[in-house]
C-alpha positions in Angstrom: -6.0 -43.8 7.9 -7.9 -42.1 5.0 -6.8 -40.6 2.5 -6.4 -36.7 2.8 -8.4 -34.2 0.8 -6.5 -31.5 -0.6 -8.1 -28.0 -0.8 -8.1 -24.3 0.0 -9.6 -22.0 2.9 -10.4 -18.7 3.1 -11.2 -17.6 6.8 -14.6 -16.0 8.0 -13.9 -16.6 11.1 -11.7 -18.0 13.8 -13.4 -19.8 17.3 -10.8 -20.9 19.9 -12.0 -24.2 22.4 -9.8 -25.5 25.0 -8.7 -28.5 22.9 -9.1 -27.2 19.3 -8.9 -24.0 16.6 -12.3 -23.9 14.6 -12.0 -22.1 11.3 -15.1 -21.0 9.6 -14.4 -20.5 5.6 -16.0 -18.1 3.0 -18.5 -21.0 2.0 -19.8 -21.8 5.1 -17.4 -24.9 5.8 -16.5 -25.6 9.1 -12.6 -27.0 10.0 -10.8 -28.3 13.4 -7.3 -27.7 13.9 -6.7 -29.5 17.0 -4.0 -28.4 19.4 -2.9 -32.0 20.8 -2.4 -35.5 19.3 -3.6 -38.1 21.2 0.1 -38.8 23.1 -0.3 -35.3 24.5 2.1 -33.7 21.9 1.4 -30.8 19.3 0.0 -31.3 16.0 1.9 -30.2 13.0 -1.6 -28.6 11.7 -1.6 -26.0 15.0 2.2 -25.5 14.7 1.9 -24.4 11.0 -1.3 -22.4 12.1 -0.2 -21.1 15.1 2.1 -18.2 13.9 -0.9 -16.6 11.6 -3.1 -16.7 14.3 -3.8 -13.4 15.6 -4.0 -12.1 11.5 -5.5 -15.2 10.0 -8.9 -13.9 9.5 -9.2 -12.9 5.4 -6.3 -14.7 4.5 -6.1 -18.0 2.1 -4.9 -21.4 3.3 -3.9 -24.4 1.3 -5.1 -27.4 3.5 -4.9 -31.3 3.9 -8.0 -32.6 6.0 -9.8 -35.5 6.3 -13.6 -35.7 6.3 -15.9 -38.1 8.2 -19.7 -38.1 8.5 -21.4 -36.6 11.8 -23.3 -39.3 12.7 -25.7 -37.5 14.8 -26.6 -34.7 11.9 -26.9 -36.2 8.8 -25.7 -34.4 5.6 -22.6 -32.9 7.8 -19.1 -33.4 8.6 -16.5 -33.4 10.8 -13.5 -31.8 8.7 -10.0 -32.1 10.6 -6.9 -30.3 9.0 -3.9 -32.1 9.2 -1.8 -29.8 7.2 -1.7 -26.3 6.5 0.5 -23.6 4.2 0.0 -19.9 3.7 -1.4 -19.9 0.2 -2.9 -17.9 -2.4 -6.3 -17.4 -3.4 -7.7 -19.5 -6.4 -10.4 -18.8 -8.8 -12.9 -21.2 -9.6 -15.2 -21.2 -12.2 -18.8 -21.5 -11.3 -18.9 -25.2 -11.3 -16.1 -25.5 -9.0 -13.4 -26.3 -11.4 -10.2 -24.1 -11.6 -10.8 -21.0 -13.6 -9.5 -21.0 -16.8 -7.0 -17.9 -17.8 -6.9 -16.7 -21.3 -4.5 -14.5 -23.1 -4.5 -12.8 -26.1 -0.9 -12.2 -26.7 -1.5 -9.2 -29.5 -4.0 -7.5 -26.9 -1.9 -7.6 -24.2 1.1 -6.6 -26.1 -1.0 -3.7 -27.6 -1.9 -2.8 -23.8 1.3 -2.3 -22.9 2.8 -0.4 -25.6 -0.1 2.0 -24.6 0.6 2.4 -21.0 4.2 3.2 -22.2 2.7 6.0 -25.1 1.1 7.2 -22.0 3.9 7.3 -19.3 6.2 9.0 -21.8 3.5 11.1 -23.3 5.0 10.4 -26.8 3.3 8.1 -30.0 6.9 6.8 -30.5 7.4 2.7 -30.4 8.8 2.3 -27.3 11.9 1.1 -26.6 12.2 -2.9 -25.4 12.9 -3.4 -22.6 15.0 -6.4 -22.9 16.0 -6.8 -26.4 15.2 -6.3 -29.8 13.8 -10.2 -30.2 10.5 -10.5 -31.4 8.0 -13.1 -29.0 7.8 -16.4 -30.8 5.3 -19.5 -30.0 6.0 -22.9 -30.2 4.1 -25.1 -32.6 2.5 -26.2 -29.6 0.6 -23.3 -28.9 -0.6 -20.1 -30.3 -1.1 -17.0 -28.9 -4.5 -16.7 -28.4 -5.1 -20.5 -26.2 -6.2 -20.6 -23.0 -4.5 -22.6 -20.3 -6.3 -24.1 -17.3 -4.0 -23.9 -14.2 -4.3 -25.4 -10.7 -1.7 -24.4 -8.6 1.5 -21.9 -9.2 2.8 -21.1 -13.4 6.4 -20.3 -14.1 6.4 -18.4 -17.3 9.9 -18.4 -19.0 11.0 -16.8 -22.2 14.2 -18.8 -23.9 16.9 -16.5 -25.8 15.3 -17.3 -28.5 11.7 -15.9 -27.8 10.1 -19.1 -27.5 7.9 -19.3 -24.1 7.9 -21.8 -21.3 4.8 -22.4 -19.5 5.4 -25.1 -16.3 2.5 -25.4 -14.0 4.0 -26.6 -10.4 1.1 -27.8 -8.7 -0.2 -27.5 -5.3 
């Protein structure tokens, strides 16, 4: 067996056959979840797909499929998902890489304490929330790098103020 590509869909649109689910994505790709395995019993990929079914359409899957030439059209595929999760929409950057996120640590901080001004209609400092600690970085990073991410970030702040950036990927 091949190897499995790992990837995301968005669905355009949802055609039901009497053996298989086909999935049309946002950019045009075209997937089969079929309903049966060969032995006659129920794929994983239609069990894990079968309970979003009726409000599937818009959403954002995270899929394992597997690819294979169409031998009669040259230049297309037959793309059959194997596995299937609920996910969450990732950016890409134009060239199809993940999108990289930057933060300026000042700005935002400056962004907030101005939405606060604003809710309490005072130009006081506003109280912290948490504690009186100031936000330190690590010698590994400053506060205005960017951090490329694929998949989900946990973002942790230590009792001393040092923050924890773990990216769990998909």
């Amino acid at each position: 067996m091949s190897d499995l590509i790992k990837g995301q869909i968005t669905i355009a649109e949802i055609g039901v056959e009497e053996k298989r689910i086909k999935l049309s994505g946002e950019d045009r790709k075209v997937f089969s979840i079929w309903k049966e395995k060969q032995d006659g019993n129920t794929t994983v990929a239609y069990q894990a797909f079968e309970p979003h079914f009726s409000s599937a359409q818009g959403k954002t899957f995270d899929i394992a499929y597997d690819e294979k030439p169409n031998p009669k059209s040259p230049g297309t595929f037959f793309r059959s998902i194997k596995m299937l999760k609920l996910g969450v929409k990732k950016d890409v950057s134009p060239d199809g890489q993940p999108a990289t996120i930057s933060c300026d640590l000042d700005m935002r901080l400056s962004n907030i304490e101005a939405r606060l001004k604003a809710i309490d209609g005072k130009e006081s400092t506003p109280t912290p929330i948490v504690d009186e600690t100031p936000l330190k970085t690590s010698n590994t990073a400053s506060s205005s790098d960017s951090l490329a991410v694929q998949g989900e970030v946990k973002v942790e702040t230590s009792a001393n103020g040092e923050v924890n950036v773990e990216n769990i990927p998909f």
